[in-house]
C-alpha positions as CSV (number, residue, x, y, z in Angstrom):
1,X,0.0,0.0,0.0
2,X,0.9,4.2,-0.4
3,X,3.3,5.5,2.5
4,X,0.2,7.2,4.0
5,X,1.1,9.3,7.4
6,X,-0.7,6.4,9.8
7,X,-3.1,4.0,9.3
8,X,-5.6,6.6,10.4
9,X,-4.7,9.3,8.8
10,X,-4.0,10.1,5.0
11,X,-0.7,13.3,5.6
12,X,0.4,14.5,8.6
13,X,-2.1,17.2,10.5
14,X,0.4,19.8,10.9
15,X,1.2,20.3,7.1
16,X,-2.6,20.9,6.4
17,X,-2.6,24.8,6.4
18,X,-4.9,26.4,8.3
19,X,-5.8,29.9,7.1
20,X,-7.4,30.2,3.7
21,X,-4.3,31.9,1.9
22,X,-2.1,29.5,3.0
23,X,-4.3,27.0,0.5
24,X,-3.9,30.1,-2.8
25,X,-0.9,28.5,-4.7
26,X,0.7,29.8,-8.6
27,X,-0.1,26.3,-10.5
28,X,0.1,25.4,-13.7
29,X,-0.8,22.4,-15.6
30,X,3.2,20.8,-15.8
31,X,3.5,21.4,-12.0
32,X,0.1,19.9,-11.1
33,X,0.9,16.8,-13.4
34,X,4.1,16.7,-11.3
35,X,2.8,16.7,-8.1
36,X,-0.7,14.2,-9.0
37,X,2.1,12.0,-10.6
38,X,0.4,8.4,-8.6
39,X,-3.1,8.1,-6.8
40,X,-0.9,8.6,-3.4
41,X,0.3,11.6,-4.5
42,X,-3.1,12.9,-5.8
43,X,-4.6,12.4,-2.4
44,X,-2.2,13.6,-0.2
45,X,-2.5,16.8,-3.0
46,X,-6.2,17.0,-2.2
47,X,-6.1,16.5,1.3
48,X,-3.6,19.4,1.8
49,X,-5.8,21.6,-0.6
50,X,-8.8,20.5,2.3
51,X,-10.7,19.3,-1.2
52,X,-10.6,15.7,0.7
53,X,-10.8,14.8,4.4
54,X,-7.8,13.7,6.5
55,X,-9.4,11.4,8.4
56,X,-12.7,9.4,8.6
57,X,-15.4,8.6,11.8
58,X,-16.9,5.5,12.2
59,X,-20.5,6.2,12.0
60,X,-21.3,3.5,14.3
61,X,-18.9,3.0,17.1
62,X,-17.3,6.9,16.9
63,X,-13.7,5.3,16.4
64,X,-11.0,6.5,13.6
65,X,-11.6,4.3,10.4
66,X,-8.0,2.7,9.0
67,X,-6.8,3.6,5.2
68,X,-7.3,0.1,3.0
69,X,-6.3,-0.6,-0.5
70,X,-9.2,-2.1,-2.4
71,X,-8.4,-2.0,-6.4
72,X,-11.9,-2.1,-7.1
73,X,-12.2,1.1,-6.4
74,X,-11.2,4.1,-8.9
75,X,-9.4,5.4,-6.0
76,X,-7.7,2.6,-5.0
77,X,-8.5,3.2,-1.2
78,X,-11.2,3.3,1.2
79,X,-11.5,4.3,5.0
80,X,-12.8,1.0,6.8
81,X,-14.0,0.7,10.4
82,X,-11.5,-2.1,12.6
83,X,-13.6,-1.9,15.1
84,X,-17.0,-2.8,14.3
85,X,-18.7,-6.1,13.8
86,X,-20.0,-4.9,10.1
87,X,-16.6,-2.8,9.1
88,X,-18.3,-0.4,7.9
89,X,-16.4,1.3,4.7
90,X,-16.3,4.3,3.3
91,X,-15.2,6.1,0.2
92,X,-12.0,8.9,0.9
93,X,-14.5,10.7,-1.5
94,X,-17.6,10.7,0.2
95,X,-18.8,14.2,1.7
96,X,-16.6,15.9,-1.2
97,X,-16.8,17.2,-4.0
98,X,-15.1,14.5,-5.7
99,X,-18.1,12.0,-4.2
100,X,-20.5,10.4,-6.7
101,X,-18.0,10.8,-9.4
102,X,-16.8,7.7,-11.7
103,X,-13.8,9.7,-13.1
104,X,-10.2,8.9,-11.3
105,X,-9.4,12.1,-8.9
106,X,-6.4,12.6,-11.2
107,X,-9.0,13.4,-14.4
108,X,-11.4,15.5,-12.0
109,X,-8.5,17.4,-10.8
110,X,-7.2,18.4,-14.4
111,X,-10.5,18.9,-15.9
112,X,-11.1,21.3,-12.5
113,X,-7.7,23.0,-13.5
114,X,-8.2,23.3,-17.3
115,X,-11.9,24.8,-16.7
116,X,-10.6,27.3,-14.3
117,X,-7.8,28.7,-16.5
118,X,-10.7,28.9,-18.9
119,X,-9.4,26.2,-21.7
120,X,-11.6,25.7,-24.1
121,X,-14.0,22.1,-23.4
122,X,-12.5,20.4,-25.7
123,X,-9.0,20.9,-24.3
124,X,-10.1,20.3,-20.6
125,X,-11.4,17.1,-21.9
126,X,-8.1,16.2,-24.3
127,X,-5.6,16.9,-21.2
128,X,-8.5,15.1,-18.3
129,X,-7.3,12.3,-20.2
130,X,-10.6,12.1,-22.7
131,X,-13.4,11.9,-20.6
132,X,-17.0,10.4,-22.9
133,X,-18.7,13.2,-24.3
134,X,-21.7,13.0,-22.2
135,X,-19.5,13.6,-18.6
């Protein structure tokens, strides 16, 4: 599995900033394909952007849920409960923007990028990696 900071939680707390400009960074398409280079990478990119969660809550018993790999996923991990008799599982996405998506967080990412540096559609689309025409 990803070098993740524990088995609890995704990067380390303490690099998450904390005030708003701390999060407003000069990007442009090369350096966010260099920094998004594996799924690891991309999360620990969105988590330090506070576009995903750090950390997940058992809904059920109120204990941290542990980072698993499951390859089914487009993601590649889940948060799953150790504790409870049903481990209930969760996606990193859920309560995101990101959630309900069936595009890889690398392709929503770009395609986010592109659109805000107001590229045409068609180029969002060609550098997202060629999402169907209908997404």
């Amino acid at each position: 599995m990803a070098n993740y900071y524990s088995p609890t939680h995704l990067v380390n707390p303490t690099v998450i900033p904390q005030q708003p400009q701390d999060l407003i960074q000069e990007w442009s398409l090369r350096n966010l394909t260099l920094a998004t280079t594996t799924m690891a990478d991309t999360i620990k990119f969105l988590v330090k952007q506070k576009l995903l969660g750090n950390s997940s809550m058992c809904d059920t018993c109120n204990r941290l849920r542990m980072i698993h790999q499951d390859p089914a996923k487009t993601d590649t991990i889940i948060w799953e409960c150790p504790n409870c008799q049903y481990r209930s599982k969760k996606s990193i996405c859920e309560g995101s923007i990101f959630s309900e998506s069936q595009l890889s967080l690398v392709q929503l990412l770009t395609f986010m990028y592109c659109w805000a540096e107001e590229y045409p559609l068609f180029q969002c689309n060609k550098e997202s990696s060629g999402m169907a025409e209908h997404t």
